[in-house]
C-alpha positions in Angstrom: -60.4 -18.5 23.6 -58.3 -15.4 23.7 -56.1 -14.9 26.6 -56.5 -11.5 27.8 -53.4 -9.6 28.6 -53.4 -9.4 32.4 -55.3 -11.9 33.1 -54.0 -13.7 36.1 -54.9 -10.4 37.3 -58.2 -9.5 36.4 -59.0 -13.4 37.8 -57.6 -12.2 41.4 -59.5 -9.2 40.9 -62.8 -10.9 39.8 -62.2 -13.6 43.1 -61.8 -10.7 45.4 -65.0 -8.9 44.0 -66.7 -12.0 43.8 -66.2 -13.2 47.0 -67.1 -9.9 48.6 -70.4 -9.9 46.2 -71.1 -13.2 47.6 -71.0 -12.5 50.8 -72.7 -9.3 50.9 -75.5 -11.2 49.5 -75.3 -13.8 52.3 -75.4 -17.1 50.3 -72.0 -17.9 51.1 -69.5 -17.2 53.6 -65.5 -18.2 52.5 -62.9 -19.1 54.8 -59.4 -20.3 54.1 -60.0 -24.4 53.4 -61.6 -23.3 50.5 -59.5 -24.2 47.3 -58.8 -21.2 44.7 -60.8 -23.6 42.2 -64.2 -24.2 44.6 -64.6 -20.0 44.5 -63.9 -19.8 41.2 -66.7 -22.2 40.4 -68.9 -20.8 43.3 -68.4 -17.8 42.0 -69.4 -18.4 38.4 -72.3 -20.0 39.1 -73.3 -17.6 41.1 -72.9 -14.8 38.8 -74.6 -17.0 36.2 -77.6 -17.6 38.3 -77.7 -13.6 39.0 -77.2 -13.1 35.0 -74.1 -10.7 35.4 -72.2 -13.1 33.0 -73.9 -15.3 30.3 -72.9 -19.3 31.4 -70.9 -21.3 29.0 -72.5 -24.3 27.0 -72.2 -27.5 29.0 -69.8 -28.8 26.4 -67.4 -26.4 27.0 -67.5 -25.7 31.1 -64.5 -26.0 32.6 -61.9 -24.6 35.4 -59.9 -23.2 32.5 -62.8 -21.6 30.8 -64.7 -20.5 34.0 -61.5 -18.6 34.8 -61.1 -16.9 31.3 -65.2 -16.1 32.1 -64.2 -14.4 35.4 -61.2 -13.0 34.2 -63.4 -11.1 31.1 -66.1 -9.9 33.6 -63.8 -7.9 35.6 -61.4 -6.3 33.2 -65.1 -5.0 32.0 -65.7 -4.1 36.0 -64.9 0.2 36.7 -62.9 -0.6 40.1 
């Protein structure tokens, strides 16, 4: 896996977006308990489930690689 340049960046970026897409759709509503880690995977799944992002195989999920996931989607975002 190939660490993108800016990506501690693009992963605030894709948690701010993600959250905001989350909530617009009404199936989740954040507060500040929640742990940077619990969006992260809310927000993957939830993008998987949509089918913005393609999910990664079972063998290979974790925090580090749903991050690098998130991280890839929005560098590819036009915002």
């Amino acid at each position: 896996m190939s660490q993108l340049k800016d990506e501690k960046e693009q992963l605030k970026k894709a948690i701010r977006i993600g959250m905001r897409y989350g909530e617009n759709r009404g199936v989740v509503k954040f507060d500040g308990a929640d742990s940077a880690n619990d969006k992260v995977e809310f927000i993957y799944r939830l993008l998987v489930h949509d089918k913005l992002i393609t999910a990664l195989p079972p063998e290979k999920l974790s925090q580090v690689a749903m991050r690098h996931k998130l991280a890839l989607w929005a560098s590819k975002l036009e915002i």
